[in-house]
N, C-alpha and C positions, 0 to 999 in steps of 0.2 A: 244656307242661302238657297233659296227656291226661284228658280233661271227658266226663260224659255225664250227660244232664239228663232228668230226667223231671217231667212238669207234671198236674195236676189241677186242678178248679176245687171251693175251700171254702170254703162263708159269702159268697159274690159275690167271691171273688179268690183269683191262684191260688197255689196249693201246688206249688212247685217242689223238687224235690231233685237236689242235684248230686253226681255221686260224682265224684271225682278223685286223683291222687296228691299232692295238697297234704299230707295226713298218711299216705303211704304205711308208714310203719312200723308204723303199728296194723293190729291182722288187721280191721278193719273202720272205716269212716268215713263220711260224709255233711254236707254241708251244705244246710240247710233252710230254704227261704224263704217266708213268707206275708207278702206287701207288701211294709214297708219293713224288717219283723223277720227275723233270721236268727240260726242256728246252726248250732254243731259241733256233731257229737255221735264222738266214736272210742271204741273196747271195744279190750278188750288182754288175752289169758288168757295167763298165766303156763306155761312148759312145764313146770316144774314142781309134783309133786301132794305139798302139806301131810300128811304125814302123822301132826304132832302137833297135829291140832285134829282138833273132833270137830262140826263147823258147815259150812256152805257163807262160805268167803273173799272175799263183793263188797262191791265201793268202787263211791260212786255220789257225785262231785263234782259239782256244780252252780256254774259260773265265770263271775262277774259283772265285765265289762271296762267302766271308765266311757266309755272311746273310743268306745264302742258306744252311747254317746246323745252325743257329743260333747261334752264334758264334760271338765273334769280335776277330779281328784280332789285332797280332801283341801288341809293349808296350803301355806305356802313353802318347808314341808322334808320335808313327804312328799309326793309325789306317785303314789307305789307302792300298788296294792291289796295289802290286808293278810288277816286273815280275812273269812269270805264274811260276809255279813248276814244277819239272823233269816229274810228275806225267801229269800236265797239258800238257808237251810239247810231251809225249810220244802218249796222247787223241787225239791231233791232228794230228799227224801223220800217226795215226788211219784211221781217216776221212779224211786227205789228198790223203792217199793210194790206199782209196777206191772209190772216187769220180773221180781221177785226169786221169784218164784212158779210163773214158767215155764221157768225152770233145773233142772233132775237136781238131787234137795237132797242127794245123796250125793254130787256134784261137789265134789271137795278141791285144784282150782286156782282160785289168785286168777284174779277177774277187776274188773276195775274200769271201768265208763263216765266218760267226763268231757263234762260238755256244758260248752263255753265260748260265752257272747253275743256275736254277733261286730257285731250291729248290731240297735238297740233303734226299732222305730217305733211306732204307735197300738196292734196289737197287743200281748199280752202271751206272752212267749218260754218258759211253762209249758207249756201243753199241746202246741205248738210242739215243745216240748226232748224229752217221751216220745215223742212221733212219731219225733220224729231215732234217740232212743236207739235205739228198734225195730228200725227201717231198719238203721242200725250193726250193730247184734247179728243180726240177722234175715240179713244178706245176708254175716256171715263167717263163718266156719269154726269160731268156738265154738258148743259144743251149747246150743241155747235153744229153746222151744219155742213161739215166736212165730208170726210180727207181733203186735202189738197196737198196738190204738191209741186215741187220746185226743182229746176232743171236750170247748171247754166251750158251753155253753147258757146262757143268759142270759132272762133275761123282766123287763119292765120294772112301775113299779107298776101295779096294774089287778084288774079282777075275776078271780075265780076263773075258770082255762080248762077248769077240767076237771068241773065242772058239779056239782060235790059240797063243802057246806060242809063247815065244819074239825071241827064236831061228829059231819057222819056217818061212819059206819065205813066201810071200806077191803075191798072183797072182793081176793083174790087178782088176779086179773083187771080186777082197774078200772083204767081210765085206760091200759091195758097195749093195744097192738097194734090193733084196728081198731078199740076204743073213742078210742083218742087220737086214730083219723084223725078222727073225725068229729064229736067235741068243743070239741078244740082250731083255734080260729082258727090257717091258717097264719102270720099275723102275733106271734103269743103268745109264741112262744120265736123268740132270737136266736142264730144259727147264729157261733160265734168272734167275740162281740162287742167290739167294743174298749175301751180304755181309759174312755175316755169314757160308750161307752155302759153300761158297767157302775155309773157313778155314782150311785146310789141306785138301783140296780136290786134289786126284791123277790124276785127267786131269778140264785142265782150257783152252776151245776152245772158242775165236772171232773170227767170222767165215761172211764174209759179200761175196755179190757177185748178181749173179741176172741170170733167165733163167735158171734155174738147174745146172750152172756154180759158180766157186769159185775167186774173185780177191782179196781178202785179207785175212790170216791169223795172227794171233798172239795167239798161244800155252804155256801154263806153265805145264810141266806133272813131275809127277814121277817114271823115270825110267819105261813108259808103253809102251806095245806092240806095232807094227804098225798097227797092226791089229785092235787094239781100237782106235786107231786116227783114221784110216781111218772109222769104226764104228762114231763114233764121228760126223764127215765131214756129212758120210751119213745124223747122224738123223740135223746135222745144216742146210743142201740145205732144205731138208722139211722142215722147221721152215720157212725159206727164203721162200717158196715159199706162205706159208699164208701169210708174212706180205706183199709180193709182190703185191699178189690179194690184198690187203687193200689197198695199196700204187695206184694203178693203176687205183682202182675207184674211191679215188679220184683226180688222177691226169685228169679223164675221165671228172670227174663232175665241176670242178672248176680250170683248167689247164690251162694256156696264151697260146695262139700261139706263138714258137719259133722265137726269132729273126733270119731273113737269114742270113746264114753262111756258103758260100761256098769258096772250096777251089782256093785260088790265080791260074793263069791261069801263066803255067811257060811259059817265052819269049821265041819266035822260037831261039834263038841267043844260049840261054842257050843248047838248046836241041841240035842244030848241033854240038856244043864246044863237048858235052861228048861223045856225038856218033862220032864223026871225032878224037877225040884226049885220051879221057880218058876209053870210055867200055870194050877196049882190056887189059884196064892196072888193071884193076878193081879187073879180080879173081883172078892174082900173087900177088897184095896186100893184100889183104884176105886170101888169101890158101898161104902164104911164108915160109910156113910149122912153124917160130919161134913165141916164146909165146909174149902178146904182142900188141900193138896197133903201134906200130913207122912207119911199111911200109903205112898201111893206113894213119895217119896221113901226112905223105911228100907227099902223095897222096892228100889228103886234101890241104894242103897250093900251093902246083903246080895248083891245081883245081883252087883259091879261086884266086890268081896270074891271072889266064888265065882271070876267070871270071869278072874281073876288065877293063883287057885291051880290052875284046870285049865290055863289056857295057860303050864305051866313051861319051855315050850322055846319060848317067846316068838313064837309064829308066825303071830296076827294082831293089829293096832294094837286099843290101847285103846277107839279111838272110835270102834271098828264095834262093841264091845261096849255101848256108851254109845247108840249107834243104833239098835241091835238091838230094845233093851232098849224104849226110848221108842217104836218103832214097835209093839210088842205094847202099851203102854200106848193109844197110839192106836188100832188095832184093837178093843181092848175096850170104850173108851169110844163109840164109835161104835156098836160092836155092841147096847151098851147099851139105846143113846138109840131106833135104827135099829128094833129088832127085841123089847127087852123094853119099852119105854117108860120108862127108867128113866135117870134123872140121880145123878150122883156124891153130892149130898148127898142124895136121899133127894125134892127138892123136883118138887111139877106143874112142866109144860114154860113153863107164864107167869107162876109165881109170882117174885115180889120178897121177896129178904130181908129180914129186920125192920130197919126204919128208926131211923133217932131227929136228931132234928134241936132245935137251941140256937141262940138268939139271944143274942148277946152274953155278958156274966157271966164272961169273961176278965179285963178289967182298965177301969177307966176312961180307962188313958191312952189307947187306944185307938178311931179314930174309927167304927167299927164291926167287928165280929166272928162269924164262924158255925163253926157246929162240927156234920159230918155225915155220920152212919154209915147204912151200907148193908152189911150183915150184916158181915164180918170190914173192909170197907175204910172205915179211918174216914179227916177230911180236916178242917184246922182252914186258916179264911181268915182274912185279916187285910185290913182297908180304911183305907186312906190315901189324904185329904183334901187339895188343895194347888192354889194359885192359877195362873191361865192362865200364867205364869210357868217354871213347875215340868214345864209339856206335855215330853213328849219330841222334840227334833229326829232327826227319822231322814233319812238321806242314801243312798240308795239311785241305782243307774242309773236305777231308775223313779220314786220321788219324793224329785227334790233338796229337800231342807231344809223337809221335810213336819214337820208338830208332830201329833203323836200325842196328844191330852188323855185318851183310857182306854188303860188297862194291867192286862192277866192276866200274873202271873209264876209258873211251879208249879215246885215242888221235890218231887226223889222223895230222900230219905236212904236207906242202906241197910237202916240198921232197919229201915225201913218193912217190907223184906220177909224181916226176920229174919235178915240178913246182915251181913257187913261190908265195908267198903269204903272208895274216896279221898274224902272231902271237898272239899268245895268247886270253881267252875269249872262249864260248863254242859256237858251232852251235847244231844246231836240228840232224844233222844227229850225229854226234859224242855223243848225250847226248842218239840216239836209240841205235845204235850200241854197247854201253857200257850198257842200259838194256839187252840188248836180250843175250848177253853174261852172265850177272850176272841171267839172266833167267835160262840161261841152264847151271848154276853150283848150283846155289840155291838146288836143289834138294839132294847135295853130301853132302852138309855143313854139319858139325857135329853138334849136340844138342850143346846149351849152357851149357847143362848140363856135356856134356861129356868133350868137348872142349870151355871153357868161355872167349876166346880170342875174340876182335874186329879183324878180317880182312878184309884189304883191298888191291885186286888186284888193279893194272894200267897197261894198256894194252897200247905199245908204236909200232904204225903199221910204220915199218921204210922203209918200201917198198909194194906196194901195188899194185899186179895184180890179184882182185878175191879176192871177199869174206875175208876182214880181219875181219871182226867179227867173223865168225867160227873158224879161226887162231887164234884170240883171245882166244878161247875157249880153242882150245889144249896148247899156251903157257901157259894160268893162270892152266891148269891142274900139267904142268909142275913143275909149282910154288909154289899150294899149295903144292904136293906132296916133292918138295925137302925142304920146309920150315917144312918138319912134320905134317903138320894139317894133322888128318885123316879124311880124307875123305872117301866115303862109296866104293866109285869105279871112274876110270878114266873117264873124258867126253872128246868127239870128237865133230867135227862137220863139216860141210862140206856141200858146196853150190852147188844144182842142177839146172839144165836151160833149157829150150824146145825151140827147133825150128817148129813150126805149119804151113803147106801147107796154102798159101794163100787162097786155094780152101776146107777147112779143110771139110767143110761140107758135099761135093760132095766126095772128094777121102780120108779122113781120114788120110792121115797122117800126122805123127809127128816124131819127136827126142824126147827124154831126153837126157838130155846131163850129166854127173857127172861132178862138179869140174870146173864150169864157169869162164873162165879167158876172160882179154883185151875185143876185138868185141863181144865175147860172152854173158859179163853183158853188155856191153852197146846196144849193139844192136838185143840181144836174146828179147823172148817173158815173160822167168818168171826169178827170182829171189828167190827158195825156196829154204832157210836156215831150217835144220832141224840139230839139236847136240841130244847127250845123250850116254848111257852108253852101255855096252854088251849085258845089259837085257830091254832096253827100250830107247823110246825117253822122254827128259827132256824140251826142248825149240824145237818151229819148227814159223819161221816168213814166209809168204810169199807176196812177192808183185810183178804186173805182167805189162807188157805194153797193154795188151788184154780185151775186154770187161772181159772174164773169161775164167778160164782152167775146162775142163769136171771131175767130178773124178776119173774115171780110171787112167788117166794121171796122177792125183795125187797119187792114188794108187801105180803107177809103180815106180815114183819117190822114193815116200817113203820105195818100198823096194833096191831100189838102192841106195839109200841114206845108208842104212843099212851097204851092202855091203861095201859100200866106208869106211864106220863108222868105220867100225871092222879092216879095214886095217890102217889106222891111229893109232888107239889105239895097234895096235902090234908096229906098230914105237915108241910110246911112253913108252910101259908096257917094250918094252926092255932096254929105256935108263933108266927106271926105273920102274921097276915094281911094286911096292907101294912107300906110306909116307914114309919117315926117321922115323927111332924108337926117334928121340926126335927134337925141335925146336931147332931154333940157338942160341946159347949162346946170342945173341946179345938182342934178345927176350925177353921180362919182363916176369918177372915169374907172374904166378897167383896163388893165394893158396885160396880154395872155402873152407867155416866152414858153419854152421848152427847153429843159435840160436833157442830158443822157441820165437815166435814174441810179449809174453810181455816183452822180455828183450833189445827190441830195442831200446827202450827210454833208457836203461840206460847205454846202450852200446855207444848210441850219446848223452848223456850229456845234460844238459839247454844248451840252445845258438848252442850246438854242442859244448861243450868245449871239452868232454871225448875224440870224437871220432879225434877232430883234433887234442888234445894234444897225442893222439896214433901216429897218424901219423908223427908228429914232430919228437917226439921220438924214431921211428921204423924206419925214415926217407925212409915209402912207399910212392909211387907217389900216387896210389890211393886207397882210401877204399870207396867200395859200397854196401848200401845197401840194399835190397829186402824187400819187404812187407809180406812173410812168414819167414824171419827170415834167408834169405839165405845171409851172406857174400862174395864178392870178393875181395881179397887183391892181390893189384898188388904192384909190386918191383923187385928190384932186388940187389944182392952183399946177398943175407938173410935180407934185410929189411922185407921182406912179411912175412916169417917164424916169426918173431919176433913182427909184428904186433899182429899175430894170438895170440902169448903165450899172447902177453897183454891184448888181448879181450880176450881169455879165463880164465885170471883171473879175469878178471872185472866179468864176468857173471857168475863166478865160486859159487857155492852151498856147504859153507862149513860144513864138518860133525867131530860133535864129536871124538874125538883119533885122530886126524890128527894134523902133525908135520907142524912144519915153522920154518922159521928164520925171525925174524920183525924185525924194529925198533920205536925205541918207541918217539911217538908223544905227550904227554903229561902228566903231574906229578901232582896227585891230592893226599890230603892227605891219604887216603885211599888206594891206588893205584896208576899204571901208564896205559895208553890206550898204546897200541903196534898196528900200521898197520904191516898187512902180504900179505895185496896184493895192486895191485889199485883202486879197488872200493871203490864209497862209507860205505859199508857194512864187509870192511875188515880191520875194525878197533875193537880191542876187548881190553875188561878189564881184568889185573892183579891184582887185589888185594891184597894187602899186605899179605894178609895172603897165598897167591900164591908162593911167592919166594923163600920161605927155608922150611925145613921140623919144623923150632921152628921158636916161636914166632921173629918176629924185630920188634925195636923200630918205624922206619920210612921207606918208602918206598925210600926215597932219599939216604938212606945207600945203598939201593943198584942196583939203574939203574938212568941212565939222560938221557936227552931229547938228541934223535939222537943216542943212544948205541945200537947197535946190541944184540937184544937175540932170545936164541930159547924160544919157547912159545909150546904147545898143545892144543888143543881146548878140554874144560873141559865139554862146556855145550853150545848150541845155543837156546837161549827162544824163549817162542812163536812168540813173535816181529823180530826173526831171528839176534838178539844180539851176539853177542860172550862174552862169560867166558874163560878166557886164565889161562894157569898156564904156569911158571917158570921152579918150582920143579918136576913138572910129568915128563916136554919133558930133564931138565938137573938137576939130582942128585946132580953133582958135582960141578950147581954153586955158593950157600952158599959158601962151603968149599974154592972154587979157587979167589971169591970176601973178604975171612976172614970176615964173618958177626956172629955174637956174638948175641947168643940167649937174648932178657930184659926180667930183672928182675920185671918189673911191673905184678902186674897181674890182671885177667879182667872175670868180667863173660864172657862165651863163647856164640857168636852172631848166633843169635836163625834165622835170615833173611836173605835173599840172598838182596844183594844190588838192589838199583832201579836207575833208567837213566830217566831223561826227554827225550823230544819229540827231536830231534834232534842231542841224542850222550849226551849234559849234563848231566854232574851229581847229583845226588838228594841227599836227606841226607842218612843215616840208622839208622833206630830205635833199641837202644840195650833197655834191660829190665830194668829198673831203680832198 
């Protein structure tokens, strides 16, 4: 095996990469170690060029091996990894995001990454896996216009580091470069923190990109300033830029020559057509002032019409005409933004299109509901209510048999965007879209503690121009809020976009734009989604068409983002200004008790008899229970209520003087045993001499098997026994039974009765 290893130090440990011929048949490979985490990462480009598509052809697998936490997967008859997991499909798209930007977009050979986990330790093998992919791509002979690389940052809960509350405004510049050195405590941000230490940690930054430039994020925060994100950003570019120097030496020492890859030479035929017929028509479809892609498009197919009937001797592919065409769309819109200050619909560069937002008034059956338009993209949520029970188990290499209690699920139909198409089944974008929303609500969710419902949002995007994941955010705001879950405060969100001077270097300018709609996402430079609350951001995803955006740029966004933020959330605090004071009737109730956790065994029964014969009986849907002793009972109609009274007698600790009504389960000469509650242990003896104030002959004179009496507890022995009396808790039931003191007489029993091991009874020894 022919090895060579290269080492760096990241986050206090090191970054090893090994190139070898282990997957010699890919044009590129690497495995990547920090700690005990590793990867593969191989790239593979096709020799052959597609020339019936009109798109750049990359696959970007992300491959989750349970071996790799040691582990076997799944029952006793599959032990085979099957499709990846929401977790794996979210990794790839990761490393899709980040790599997919620095490729020739006119390149029409497949090429596909596959990262496989070849071994899972405290680290997580995300940001890990773009590194590797990099390395892969960067050091073989496909064109890509790399390294880049990928850093996450981490900061634990704590004050503000960057010295500017969540209210004040965001200069370009703040928190950016030598304001962060001297702000931020080097302690504040955590350099690739682990598993662990990300566990309620108040900012979660993946942060990749390359050149002191940013092309991809994905943010988990709570409720934090902009001012620390962009803090944040700062110390991730310096991360990037060590691992960059690593990456680049040895892309220097061990790198292929780039297969050629230049761009298609468009036909003279092409170029008169637009220029003689279509460049005059170009800025009225673009600038039509309405929101919207439809003028361009008939622009489009008139285009694609013409381009047909000039090329009759078929002499260049469809989809450089198709290319052509959207790059002059591109050029205009930029030119637009860049040079006349003017946007597609007509709107200022931060304005927000008109809102409208509804609480509930769907249906009743429904345990809460929103409904929420953002100029053309409207977005209707749906919330479902449901007992700890109902959590999701998710089984991943990184968390076996984790229960999931919140859930965002978003669907995009085709309608939505005026189209048609297959139903049903998930794609990759629709499985991101629905994390990054449930990202940026995650942070509101109430403790289990306080609120021990399962919910789950579904986010149905029923019309789609711009950003319905953000939409997303404000309907399921809507949702939880009219369903009653309290939540901590309302989340927005809201998609920012830039237009950048082709010449960005030489003359600096740019747009931001707020609030990307139609041409704008598809043919703008970034895609940054940032949501979150009054007092902070919560989720912030960004992905860009550009080698990378500078951060000032991102700075300025984020304070505009803000802006836009805060005026949403007035559209929405006014159709509702909090939670409902209770959930919907329709909703199962939950009732939360507390045992001591040695009473859980007897609370579940051998087999589980106890705790299912509760449920029968209470006829709850579910009863769950915790490892410290913590019960959820779900129900409804008062099943749960009634649950609870019967575990609380099970577990119940009876004391002397205390009253009951039993009845009585067995007849021995001596006595009768009387249960008083359901437990095991709430069975106690009356003794004959228990029942009246004078001697009786027989216990049989006066109680049978199944008669209701009251009893008191006389005495509990060591062994936790019960001693019952008759006579103490009812005076007057001698007298109302007519029982007749015997005339036998006896010396008086010097011993308290004995019970075998089990409840039998023993004999008693009287004095001879």
């Amino acid at each position: 095996m022919q090895s060579k290893k290269f080492e760096m130090e990241l986050g206090g440990k090191k970054l090893v990469a090994e190139f070898s011929d282990l997957a010699e048949q890919a044009d590129g490979s690497v495995i990547l170690r920090l700690g005990e985490t590793a990867v593969l990462a191989t790239a593979v480009m096709s020799a052959k060029t597609r020339d019936d598509i009109d798109y750049f052809p990359l696959t970007v697998d992300y491959e989750e091996r349970f071996y790799a936490a040691g582990r076997l997967l799944g029952s006793r008859f599959v032990r085979r990894e099957g499709r990846p997991s929401e977790e794996a499909i979210l990794s790839g798209r990761a490393i899709d995001r980040t790599i997919r930007p620095l490729f020739p977009q006119y390149l029409r050979n497949e090429v596909q990454v596959i990262i496989t986990v070849l071994a899972l330790g405290e680290d997580d093998p995300d940001a890990l896996s773009i590194n590797a992919a990099s390395l892969a791509l960067a050091t073989s002979s496909i064109p890509w216009q790399g390294p880049a690389a990928a850093v996450r940052i981490g900061k634990a809960k704590g004050e503000s580091v960057s010295g500017t509350s969540a209210g004040e405004s965001l200069s370009p510049a703040a928190g950016l470069q030598g304001d962060a050195s001297e702000n931020d405590s080097p302690a504040s941000f955590i350099t690739n923190p682990t598993y662990k230490q990300r566990e309620g940690a108040a900012l979660d930054i993946l942060c990749c990109g390359k050149d002191g430039t940013v092309n991809m994020i994905e943010i988990a925060a709570k409720e934090v300033p902009e001012a620390d994100v962009a803090a944040g950003l700062a110390r991730a570019v310096e991360e990037q830029e060590k691992i960059l120097a690593f990456q680049n030496k040895i892309v220097k020492e061990i790198g292929k020559a780039k297969r050629d890859a230049t761009a298609p030479e468009l036909p003279a035929p092409l170029l008169a057509l637009y220029e003689s017929e279509f460049a005059k028509k170009m800025h009225e479809a673009v600038f039509c002032g309405t929101p919207g892609k439809d003028a361009i498009h008939e622009l489009a197919h008139a285009w694609m019409d013409r381009a047909k009937e000039v090329d009759t001797a078929k002499e260049f592919n469809q989809g450089v005409a198709k290319r052509f065409f959207e790059d002059k769309v591109d050029e205009e819109i930029h030119r637009g933004a860049v040079e006349d200050n003017q946007r597609a619909d007509n709107r200022s560069f931060g304005e927000v299109r008109p809102l409208f937002a509804q609480a509930g008034g769907v249906s009743s059956i429904l345990h809460g509901s929103g409904i929420f338009y953002r100029g053309g993209t409207h977005v209707f949520t749906a919330l479902t209510l449901g007992g700890p029970g109902d959590s999701l188990v998710v089984d991943t290499i990184e968390e076996p048999e984790a229960k999931k209690r919140f859930m965002h699920h978003y669907n995009f139909p085709p309608f939505s965007g005026g189209e048609t198409g297959r139903m049903g089944g998930l794609n990759r974008r629709m499985i991101g879209h629905g994390a990054l929303a449930e990202k940026s609500l995650a942070a509101v969710i109430p403790d289990k503690d306080l609120f021990p419902y399962t919910i789950r949002l579904v986010s149905e995007c029923f019309a789609s121009n711009g950003s319905t994941s953000m939409g997303s955010v404000c309907a399921s705001t809507l949702a939880l809020m009219d369903g009653g879950v309290p939540i901590t405060a309302p989340v927005a969100g809201i998609a920012m976009g830039l237009m950048l001077s082709p010449n960005y270097e030489q003359d600096k300018k740019y747009k931001v734009l707020t609030d990307i709609q139609g041409p704008e996402d598809e043919f703008g430079d970034m895609d940054f989604k940032v949501a979150g609350t009054r007092a902070g951001v919560t989720g912030v995803q960004m992905d860009i068409k550009l080698a990378g955006v500078p951060l000032p740029i991102l700075t300025e966004a984020l304070s505009a983002a803000r802006a836009a933020r805060l005026s949403i959330l007035d559209v929405i605090e006014k159709e509702l200004p909090a939670p409902r004071a209770s959930i919907s009737p329709r909703a199962p109730e939950i009732i939360v008790m507390k045992v001591r956790p040695e009473q859980i065994g007897l609370v579940i029964g051998g087999g589980g008899k106890t705790i299912n014969g509760i449920k029968d009986a209470s006829l709850a849907s579910d009863i769950t229970i915790e490892d410290d002793g913590s019960i959820f009972i779900t129900g409804s109609n008062g099943s749960a209520q009634k649950a609870k009274e019967m575990i609380e007698a099970v577990v119940k600790e009876y004391k002397p003087g205390e009253m009951y009504d039993g009845e009585v389960t067995r007849m021995m000469d001596f006595g009768a045993f009387v249960r008083i509650g359901p437990g095991k242990d709430a069975e106690g003896l009356v003794h004959v001499s228990e029942v009246a104030p004078f001697r009786i002959e027989k216990i049989a004179d006066a109680v049978a098997v199944g008669e209701k009496v009251r009893v008191m507890i006389k005495e509990v022995d060591e062994k936790g026994r019960l001693n019952l009396s008759i006579k103490a808790a009812d005076p007057e039931f001698a007298a109302r039974k007519g029982l007749v003191a015997s005339t036998n007489t006896y010396a008086p029993r010097t011993d308290t009765h004995e019970r075998r091991e089990g409840g039998a009874p023993g004999r008693f020894n009287r004095p001879r």
